[in-house]
C-alpha positions as semicolon CSV with decimal commas, in nm:
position;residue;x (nm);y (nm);z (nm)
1;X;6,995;6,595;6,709
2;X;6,623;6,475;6,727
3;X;6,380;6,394;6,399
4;X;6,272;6,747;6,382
5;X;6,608;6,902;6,386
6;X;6,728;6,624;6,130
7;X;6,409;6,710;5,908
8;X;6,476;7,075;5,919
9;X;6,832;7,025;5,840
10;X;6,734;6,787;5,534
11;X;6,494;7,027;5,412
12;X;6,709;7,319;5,468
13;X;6,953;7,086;5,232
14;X;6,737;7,033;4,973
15;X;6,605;7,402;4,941
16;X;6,926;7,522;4,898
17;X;7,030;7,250;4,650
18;X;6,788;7,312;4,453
19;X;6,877;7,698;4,482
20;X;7,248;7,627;4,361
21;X;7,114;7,435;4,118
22;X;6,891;7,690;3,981
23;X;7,186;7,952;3,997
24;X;7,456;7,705;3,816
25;X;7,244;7,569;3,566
26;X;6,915;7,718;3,524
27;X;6,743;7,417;3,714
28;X;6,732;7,195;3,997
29;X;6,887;6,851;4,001
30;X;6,555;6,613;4,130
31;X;6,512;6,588;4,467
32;X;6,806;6,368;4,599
33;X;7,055;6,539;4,436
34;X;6,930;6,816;4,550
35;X;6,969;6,710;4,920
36;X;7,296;6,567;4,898
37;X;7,426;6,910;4,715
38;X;7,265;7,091;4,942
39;X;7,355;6,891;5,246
40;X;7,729;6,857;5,161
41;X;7,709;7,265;5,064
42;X;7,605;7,341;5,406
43;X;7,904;7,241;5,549
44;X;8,138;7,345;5,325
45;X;7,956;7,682;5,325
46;X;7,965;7,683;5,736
47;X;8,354;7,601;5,760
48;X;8,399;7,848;5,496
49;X;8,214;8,136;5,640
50;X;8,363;8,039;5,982
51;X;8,732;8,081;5,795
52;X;8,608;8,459;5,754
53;X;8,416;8,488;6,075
54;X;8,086;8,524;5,937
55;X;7,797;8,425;6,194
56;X;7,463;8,367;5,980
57;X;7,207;8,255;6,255
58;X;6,858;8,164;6,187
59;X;6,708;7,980;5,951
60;X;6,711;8,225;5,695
61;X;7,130;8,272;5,782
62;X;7,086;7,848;5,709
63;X;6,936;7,834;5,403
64;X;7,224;8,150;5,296
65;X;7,486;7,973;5,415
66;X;7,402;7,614;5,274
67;X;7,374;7,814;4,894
68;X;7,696;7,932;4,965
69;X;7,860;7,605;4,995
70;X;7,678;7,397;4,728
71;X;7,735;7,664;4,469
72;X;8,109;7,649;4,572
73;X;8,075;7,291;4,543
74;X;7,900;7,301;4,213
75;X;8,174;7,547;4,085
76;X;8,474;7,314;4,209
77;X;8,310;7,003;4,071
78;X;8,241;7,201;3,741
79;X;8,600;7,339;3,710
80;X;8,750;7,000;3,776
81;X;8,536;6,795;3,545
82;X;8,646;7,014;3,303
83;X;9,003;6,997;3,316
């Protein structure tokens, strides 16, 4: 991966971060927060939408996908932290 693919991926990260954020809570978490939640989302949300054989190309399929994940990850975190 070179620093324009590694930029796009971290801003692709960080938009959909903040998008899970917004859709879990009403509001983003600040910026690196956002990026790690958004990073870690996009790959739980591409090796869960590989498990059902969902192909999401572009970087509009990205951005989908990487919401996916970090508002599964959001959910998981929330439902363990409160048991």
């Amino acid at each position: 991966m070179d620093i324009t693919g590694l930029v796009i991926f971290l801003a692709i990260g960080a938009v959909a971060g903040w998008l899970a954020g917004t859709l879990m809570k009403g509001r983003g978490f600040g910026l690196l927060v956002n990026l790690i939640v958004g990073v870690i989302g996009a790959v739980v949300g591409g090796y869960v939408f590989g498990l059902l054989g969902i192909s999401a190309g572009g970087l509009a399929g990205s951005i989908v996908t990487a919401t996916v994940g970090a508002v599964l990850l959001l959910f998981v975190v929330r439902t363990i932290k409160k048991a």
